[in-house]
N, C-alpha and C positions, 0 to 999 in steps of 0.2 A: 453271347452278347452281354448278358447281365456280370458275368464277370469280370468281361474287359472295362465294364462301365462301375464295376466296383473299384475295380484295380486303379483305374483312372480318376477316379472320386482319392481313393488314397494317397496317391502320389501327389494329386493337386496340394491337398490336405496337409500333406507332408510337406512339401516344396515352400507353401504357403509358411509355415511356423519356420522353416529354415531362413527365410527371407524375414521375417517379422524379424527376430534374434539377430539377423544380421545386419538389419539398421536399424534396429534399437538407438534411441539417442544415448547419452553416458548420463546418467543422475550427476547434477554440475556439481554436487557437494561428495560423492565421495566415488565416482567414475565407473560406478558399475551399470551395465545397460538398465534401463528404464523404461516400461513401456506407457507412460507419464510423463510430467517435467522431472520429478522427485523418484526412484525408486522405493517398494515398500517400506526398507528397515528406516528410510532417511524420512520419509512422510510420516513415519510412525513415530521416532525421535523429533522430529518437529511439534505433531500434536502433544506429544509430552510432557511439553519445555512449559514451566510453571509459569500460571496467568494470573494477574493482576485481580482486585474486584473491581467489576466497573459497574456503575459512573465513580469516577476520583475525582471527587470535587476539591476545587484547586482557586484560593479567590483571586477574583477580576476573570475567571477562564468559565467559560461552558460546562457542563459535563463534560468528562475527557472517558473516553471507553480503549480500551489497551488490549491487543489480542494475546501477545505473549511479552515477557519481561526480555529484555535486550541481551544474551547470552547463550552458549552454547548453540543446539545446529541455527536459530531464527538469527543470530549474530553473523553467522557462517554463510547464512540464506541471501542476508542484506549485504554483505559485503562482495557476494558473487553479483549480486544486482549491480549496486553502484560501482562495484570498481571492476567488476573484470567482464562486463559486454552479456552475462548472462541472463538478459531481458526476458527469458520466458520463467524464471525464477517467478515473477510477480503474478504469474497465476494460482500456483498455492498461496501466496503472501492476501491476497484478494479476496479469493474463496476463505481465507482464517481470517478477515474483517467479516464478512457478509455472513459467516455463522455467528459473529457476536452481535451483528445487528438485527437479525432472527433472533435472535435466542434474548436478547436485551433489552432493547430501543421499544419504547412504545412514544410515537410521534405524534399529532393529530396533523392533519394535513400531505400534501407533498410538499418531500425537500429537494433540493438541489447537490448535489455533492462538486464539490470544487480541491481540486487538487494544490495544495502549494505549490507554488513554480519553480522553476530552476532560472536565474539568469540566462539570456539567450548565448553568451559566450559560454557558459558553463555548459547549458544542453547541447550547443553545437558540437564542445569536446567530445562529452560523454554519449552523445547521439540520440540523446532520451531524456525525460524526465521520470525518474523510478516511481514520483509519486502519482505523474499520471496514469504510468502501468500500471500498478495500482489500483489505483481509482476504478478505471479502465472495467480489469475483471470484479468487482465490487460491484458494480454498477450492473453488470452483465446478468450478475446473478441476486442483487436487490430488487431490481427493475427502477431505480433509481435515475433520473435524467442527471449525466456527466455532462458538468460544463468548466471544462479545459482551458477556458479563456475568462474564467471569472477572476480570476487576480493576475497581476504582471508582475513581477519582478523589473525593479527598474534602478537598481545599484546591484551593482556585481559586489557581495560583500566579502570578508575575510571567510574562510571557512570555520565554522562554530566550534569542530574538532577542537579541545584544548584551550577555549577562552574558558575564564572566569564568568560568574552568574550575568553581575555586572556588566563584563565587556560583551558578554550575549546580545544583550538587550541593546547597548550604545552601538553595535554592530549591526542592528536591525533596525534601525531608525529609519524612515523615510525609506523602508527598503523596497515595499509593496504597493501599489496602485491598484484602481479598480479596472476590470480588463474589459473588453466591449463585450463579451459575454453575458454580463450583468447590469450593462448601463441602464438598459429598458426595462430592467423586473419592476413589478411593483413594491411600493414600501411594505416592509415587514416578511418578504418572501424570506423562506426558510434556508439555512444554509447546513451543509455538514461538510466541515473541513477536513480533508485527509490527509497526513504524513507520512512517513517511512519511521522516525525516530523520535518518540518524546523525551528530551532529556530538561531543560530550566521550563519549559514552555514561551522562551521569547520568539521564536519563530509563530505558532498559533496565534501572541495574545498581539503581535504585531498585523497579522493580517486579518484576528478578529478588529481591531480596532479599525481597518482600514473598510472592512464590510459593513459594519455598524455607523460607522460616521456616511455613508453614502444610505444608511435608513436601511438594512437588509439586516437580518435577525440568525444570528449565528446561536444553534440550536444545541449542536452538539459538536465532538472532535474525535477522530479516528485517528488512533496512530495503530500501526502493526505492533511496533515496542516502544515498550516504556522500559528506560534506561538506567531508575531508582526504584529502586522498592517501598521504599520509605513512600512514595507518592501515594500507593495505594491505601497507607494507616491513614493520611490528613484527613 
């Protein structure tokens, strides 16, 4: 009996890992099974990718805290998120914010975290908004309260790809509102802004202003990458 019940222990054992392997999901950046979002070589190429020093202080901007510089696999990571439907991407991207805000951030208070929005045509395209995935897992693992509706997007704008500093900013005008998420905070409640991509900072300093002008106190800014290098020496 103890045999059949070992034999039986093994084969489950076995059956078991045969099954694992075989629906493995594919690591989305380079197709090898994964038994994560990321498989090892590509989580380990990630952690690699050279960081910024944070806080970059940037004037009229908050502290800006940057998890990795905009390039190679975190280039690759973001580009499967936004453009090719690979939503669970942004749980590495999430967990590599919430290690630099352990390892960084010293706040007094709680803050809020608030995602940049996506126009609602553009999120109905794209079926998402990458920066509240994001957020999302960041939050998950801060214990930070996500609030999703704290800014609106309320001009569908040209996409930033390819403008000048200049036409960034005249791009982003009047682009953001305050969203019923935040209409009832009290004055001074703390904010921390989240992104996918810091490259001029006209997107940030357009919805910092739009939080501040409503009396809410934007603390700090999370992007995953930072796009210049240069931003880190300022």
């Amino acid at each position: 009996m103890r045999d059949w019940h070992a034999a039986l222990s093994g084969w489950t054992h076995f059956a078991d890992r045969c099954l694992g392997m075989l629906f493995r999901n594919p690591c989305p950046l380079c197709l090898r099974p994964a038994t994560q979002v990321l498989c090892q070589d590509c989580t380990q190429r990630l952690q690699d990718c050279p960081s910024p020093v944070s806080p970059i202080h940037i004037a009229g901007l908050p502290p800006l805290y940057g998890w990795k510089y905009y390039e190679g696999p975190l280039k690759q990571s973001l580009a499967k998120l936004k453009y090719d439907r690979q939503r669970q991407v942004a749980e590495p991207l999430g967990e590599g914010l919430a290690t630099l805000w352990r390892n960084r951030v010293e706040l007094n208070g709680k803050s809020i975290a608030v995602p940049i929005p996506l126009h609602r045509d553009r999120e109905r395209q794209r079926g998402y908004n990458q920066a509240d995935l994001i957020a999302r897992h960041f939050c998950q693992r801060t214990g930070l309260p996500l609030q999703s509706q704290g800014l609106l997007r309320t001009q569908s704008t040209t996409a930033q790809y390819g403008l000048s500093r200049s036409d960034r900013f005249q791009n982003l005008k009047r682009a953001f509102a305050l969203g019923p998420g935040l209409r009832s905070c009290a004055p001074n409640t703390q904010i921390v802004l989240i992104d996918d991509i810091f490259t001029t900072g006209a997107t940030l300093k357009a919805a910092t202003a739009i939080l501040e002008d409503a009396g809410l106190n934007v603390v700090a800014l999370f992007s995953v990458a930072i796009a210049e290098r240069r931003l880190s020496k300022s």
